[in-house]
C-alpha positions as CSV (number, residue, x, y, z in Angstrom):
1,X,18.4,-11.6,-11.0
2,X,20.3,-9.6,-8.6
3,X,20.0,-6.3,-7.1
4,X,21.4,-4.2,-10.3
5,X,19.1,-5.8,-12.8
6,X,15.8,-5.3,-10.6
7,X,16.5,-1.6,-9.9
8,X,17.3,-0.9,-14.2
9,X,13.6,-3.1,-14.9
10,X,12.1,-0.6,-12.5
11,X,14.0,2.4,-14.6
12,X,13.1,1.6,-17.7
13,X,9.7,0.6,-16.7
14,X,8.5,3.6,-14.5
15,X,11.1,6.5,-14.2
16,X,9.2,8.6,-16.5
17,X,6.0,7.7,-14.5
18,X,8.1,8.0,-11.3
19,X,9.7,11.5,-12.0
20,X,6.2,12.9,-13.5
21,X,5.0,11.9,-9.9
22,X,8.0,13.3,-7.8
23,X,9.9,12.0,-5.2
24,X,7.3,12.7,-2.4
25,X,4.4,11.4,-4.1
26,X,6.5,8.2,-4.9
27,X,7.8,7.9,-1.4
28,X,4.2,8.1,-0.2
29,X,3.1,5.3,-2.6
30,X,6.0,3.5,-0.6
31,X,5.1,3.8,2.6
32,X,1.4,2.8,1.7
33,X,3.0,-0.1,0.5
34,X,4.6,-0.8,3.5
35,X,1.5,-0.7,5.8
36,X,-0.2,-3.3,3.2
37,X,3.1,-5.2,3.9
38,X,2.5,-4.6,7.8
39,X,-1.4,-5.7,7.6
40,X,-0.1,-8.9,5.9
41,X,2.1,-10.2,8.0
42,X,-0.2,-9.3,11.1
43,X,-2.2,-12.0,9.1
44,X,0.4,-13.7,8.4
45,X,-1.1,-14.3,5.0
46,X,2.2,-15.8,2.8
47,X,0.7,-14.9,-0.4
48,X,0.1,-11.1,0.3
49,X,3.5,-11.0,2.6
50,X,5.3,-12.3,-0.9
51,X,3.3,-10.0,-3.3
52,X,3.8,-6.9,-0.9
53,X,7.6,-7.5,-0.5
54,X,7.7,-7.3,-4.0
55,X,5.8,-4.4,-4.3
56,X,8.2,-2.5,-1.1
57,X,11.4,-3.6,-3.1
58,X,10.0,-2.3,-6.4
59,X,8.8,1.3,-4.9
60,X,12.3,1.6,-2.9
61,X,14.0,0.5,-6.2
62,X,12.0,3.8,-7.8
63,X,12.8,6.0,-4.9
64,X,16.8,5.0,-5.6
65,X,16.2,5.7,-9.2
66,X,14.9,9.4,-9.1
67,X,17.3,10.0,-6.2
68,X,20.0,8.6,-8.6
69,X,21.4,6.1,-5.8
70,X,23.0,2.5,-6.9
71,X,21.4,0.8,-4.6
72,X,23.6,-2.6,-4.4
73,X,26.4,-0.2,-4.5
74,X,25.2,1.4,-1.3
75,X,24.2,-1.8,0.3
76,X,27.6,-3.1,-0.3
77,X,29.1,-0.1,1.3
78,X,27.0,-0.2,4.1
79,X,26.9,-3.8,4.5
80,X,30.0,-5.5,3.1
81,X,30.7,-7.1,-0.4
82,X,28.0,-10.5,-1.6
């Protein structure tokens, strides 16, 4: 799976949710997530550091989504082709 296909399963599974919620709450939900990503690796607990990556990629693939961003597109621009 590649970048473009995670961030259309998040669209079709949560924009509605997502957009109900608005982009603050949503970008709130991400940054909780990335303190349970934080406390993890102080624990360095591989299980939780693997579910909470998930769970950071998912929420910044939302936040993309309502802010109607590409996000492999604008990783490539940034970063170069892959």
């Amino acid at each position: 799976m590649d970048i473009k296909e995670a961030q259309k399963i998040i669209r079709e599974k949560y924009y509605d949710r997502d957009s109900t919620r608005g982009l603050y709450s949503t970008f709130t939900w991400f940054v909780e997530e990335v303190g349970e990503l934080a406390e993890a690796l102080i624990k360095l607990d591989q299980n939780s550091i693997e579910e909470e990556l998930a769970d950071v990629f998912a929420w910044l693939l939302s936040i993309a989504n309502l802010v109607n961003i590409d996000l492999a597109e604008a990783f490539k621009r940034k970063y170069g082709s892959f």
